[in-house]
N, C-alpha and C positions, 0 to 999 in steps of 0.2 A: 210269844214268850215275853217281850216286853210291855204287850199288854198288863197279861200273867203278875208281872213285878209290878207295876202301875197300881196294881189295884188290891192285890195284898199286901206291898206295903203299906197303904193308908192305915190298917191294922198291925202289923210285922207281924203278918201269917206267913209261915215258910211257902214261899212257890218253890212247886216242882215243877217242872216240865212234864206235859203226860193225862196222866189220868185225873190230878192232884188239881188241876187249874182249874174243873167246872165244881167241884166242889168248895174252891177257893172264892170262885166267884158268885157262887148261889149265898153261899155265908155272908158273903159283903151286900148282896142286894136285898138278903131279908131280916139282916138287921140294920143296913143304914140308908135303903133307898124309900122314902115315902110312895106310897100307890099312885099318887097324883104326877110323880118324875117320870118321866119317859127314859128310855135305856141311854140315848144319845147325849141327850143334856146330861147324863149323870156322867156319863164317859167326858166328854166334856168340861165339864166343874171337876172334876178327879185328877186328871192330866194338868188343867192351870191350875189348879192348887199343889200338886207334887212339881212341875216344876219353877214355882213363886219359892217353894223352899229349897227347891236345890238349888237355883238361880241365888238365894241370898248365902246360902254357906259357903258360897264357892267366893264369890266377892269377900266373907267375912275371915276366907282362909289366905285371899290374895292380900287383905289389908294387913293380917298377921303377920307374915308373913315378910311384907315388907317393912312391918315396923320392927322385928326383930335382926332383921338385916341393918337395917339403920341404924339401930341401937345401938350394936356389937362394934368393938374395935376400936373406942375412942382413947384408949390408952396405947401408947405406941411403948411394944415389948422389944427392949437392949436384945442385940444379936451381935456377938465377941468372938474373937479366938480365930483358930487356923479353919480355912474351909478344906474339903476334900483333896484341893492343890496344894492345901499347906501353904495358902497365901493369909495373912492376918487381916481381920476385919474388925471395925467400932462401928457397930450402925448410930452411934450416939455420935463418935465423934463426926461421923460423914455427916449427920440432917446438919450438926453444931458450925457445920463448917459452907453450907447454905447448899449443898447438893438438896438432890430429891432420891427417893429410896423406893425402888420397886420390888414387892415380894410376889413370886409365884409358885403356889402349893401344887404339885401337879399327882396324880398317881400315877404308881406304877404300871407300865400295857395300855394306858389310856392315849389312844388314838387322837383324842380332840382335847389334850391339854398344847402339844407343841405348836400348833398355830397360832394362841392369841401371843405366845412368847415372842414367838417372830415378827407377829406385828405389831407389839410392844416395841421390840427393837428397834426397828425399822426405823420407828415413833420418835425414840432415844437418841437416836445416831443423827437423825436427823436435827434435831435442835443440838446436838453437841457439836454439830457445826459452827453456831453462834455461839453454844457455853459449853465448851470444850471442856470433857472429865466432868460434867456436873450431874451425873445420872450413875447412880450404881444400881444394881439389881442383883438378888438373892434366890436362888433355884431350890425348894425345899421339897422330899414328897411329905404326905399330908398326916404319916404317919411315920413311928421312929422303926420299923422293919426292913428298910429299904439300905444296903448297904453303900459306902462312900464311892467305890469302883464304878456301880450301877448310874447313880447320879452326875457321876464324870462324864461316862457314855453316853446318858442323855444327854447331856449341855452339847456335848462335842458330837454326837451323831446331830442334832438338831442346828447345828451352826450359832449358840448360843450364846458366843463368844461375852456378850454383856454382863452373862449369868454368873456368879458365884457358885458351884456347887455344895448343897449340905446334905449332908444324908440322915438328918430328922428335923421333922419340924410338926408333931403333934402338939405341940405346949402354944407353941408360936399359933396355928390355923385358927384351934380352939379362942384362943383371944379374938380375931379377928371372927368371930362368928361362923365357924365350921367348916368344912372342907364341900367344895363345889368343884365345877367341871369346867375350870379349873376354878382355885379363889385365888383372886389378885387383889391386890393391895397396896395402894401408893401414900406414903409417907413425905410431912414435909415440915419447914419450922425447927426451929432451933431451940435450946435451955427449954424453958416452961412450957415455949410454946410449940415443944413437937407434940403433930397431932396426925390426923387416917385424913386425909384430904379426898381420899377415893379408896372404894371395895366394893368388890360383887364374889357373888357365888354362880356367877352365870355368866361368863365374859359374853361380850356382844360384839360385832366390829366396831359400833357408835362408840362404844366405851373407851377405845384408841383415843377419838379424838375429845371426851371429856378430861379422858388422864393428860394427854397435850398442851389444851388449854389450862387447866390447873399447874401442872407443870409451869407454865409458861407465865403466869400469874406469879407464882412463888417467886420464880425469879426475877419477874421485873419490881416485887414490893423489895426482893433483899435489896437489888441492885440501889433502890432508894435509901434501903437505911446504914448504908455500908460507909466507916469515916472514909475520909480520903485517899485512893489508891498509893501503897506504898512504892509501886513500881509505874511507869508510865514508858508509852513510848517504847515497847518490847519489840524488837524487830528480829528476824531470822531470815539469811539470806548466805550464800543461794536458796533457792526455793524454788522449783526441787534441787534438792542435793544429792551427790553423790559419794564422795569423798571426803570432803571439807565443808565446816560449817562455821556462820558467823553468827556472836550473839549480841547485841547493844538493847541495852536497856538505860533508863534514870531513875536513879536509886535516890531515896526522899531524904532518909537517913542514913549513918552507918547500922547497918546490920548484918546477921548472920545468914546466909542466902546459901540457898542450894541450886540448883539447876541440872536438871536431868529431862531424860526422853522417855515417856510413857505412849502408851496406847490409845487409842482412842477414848477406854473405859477408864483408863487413870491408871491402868498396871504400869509401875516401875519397869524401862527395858534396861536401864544403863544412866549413873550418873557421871554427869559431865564437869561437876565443880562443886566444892563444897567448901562453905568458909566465912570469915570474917570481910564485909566486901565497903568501901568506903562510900559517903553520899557523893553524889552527881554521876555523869557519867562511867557504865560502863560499857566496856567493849569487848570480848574475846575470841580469840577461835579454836576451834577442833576438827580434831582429825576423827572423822564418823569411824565410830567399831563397826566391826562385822553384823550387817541388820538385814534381816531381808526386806526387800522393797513393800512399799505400803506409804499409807499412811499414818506415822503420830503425834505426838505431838510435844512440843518442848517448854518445859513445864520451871519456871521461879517461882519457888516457895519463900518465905521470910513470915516470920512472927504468927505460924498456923495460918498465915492464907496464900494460895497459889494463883499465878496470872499465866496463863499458856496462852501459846501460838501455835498454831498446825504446821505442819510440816511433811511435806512428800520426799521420802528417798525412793532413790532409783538405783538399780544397777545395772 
């Protein structure tokens, strides 16, 4: 049979299977094999030459292929408003504020979108150890048919606690060069300069550790062009807490400072102080609200930028 197609398509003679193939082949050999070609060489020159061409379309649909994937995405699309939790998001103001931003397009029933999620996470958690809250992430499926309860259930059947839920993101995939299995997409840069610093339509495990290192880049160029920290010297203690907590920080100027306990991913759990706070030292304590144990992390804001410390409560 493969013969059969070998050698009808040199002409695009339909092969049939069957009775169809010696007649297919007596037409190819008595209008194109010279009397002097023996059966074997011609078999031979037929087969390298069918596959010299299929061999180069296949390269010419790989290099397409990849230049259109490269291509797409260089415009980083605002994503606003309540997600599925009814939590508020600015993906502008999060790159504006020197985090990194990960979107995952997933479909719905697809088996092999929740893995690279989780070892995205994993990926995430583990450098928010050093840049605590610098890593948000967006759970979108890849189309707007998918409703908001459904998208919940994924996040939270899949332990995807990192994840944002939305329940559309057609507009959003489309930009980013179409919908894959899954497509992931890492954002980074601030004002002018947000841009796609990573995207595939094909998560790989390698891919972990490119979005890491890029990740891990972005932050050490902000860390370089960042003025002077407004806050120094942020201390929390006990560490772990249970009941009581102390905060000391050195405050540059007077300003307006908040101080609350978030998550690991930077969700608000409870704020602790808000106000007008003097320059030089501060000091304060608290009495820990009702938290369940974990870890999060304690978080001073002033002037759009926040400095956190980790913190373990216990109970």
């Amino acid at each position: 049979m493969l013969l059969g197609l070998v050698l009808c398509n040199v002409r695009q003679i339909p092969y049939i299977p069957g009775k169809e193939s010696v007649p297919c082949v007596r037409w190819i050999w008595k209008a194109w094999i010279p009397s002097t070609v023996s059966i074997p060489l011609f078999l031979k020159i037929t087969i390298k030459h069918t596959m010299k061409k299929i061999t180069s379309r296949v390269l010419l649909t790989l290099i397409t292929l990849f230049t259109v994937q490269a291509g797409f995405g260089q415009t980083v699309m605002q994503i606003s408003g309540p997600d599925c939790n009814g939590n508020n998001h600015d993906l502008y103001a999060d790159l504006d504020a020197g985090k990194a931003v990960i979107l995952h397009f997933f479909m719905a029933n697809c088996s092999s979108c929740p893995p690279p999620a989780q070892k995205i996470q994993a990926m995430a958690n583990k450098i928010m150890t050093t840049y605590p809250g610098k890593i948000t992430a967006y759970a979108m499926p890849f189309n707007n048919s998918v409703t908001c309860s459904y998208t919940s259930n994924w996040v939270g059947a899949n332990s995807l606690q990192l994840y944002a839920p939305y329940d559309s993101g057609a507009v959003q995939v489309a930009n980013y060069g179409g919908f894959g299995m899954p497509t992931v997409v890492l954002l980074g840069g601030s004002g002018a300069n947000r841009r796609v610093m990573f995207s595939t339509l094909s998560f790989m495990d390698s891919d972990t550790t490119i979005m890491r290192d890029s990740i891990l880049a972005l932050f050490a160029t902000t860390a370089l062009n960042e003025q002077p920290a407004q806050v120094t010297n942020l201390n929390v203690f006990p560490n772990p807490a249970s009941d009581k907590l102390n905060i000391g920080f050195e405050l540059k100027e007077s300003s307006n400072v908040k101080v609350d306990i978030t998550d690991l991913q930077g969700n608000q759990a409870v704020v602790l102080t808000e106000g007008r706070m003097d320059a030089g030292t501060v000091s304060r304590s608290f009495a820990l609200p009702e938290m369940a144990a974990g870890n999060y992390l304690v978080r001073v804001t002033l002037d759009n930028k926040s400095y956190s410390e980790r913190l373990t409560i216990t109970r």
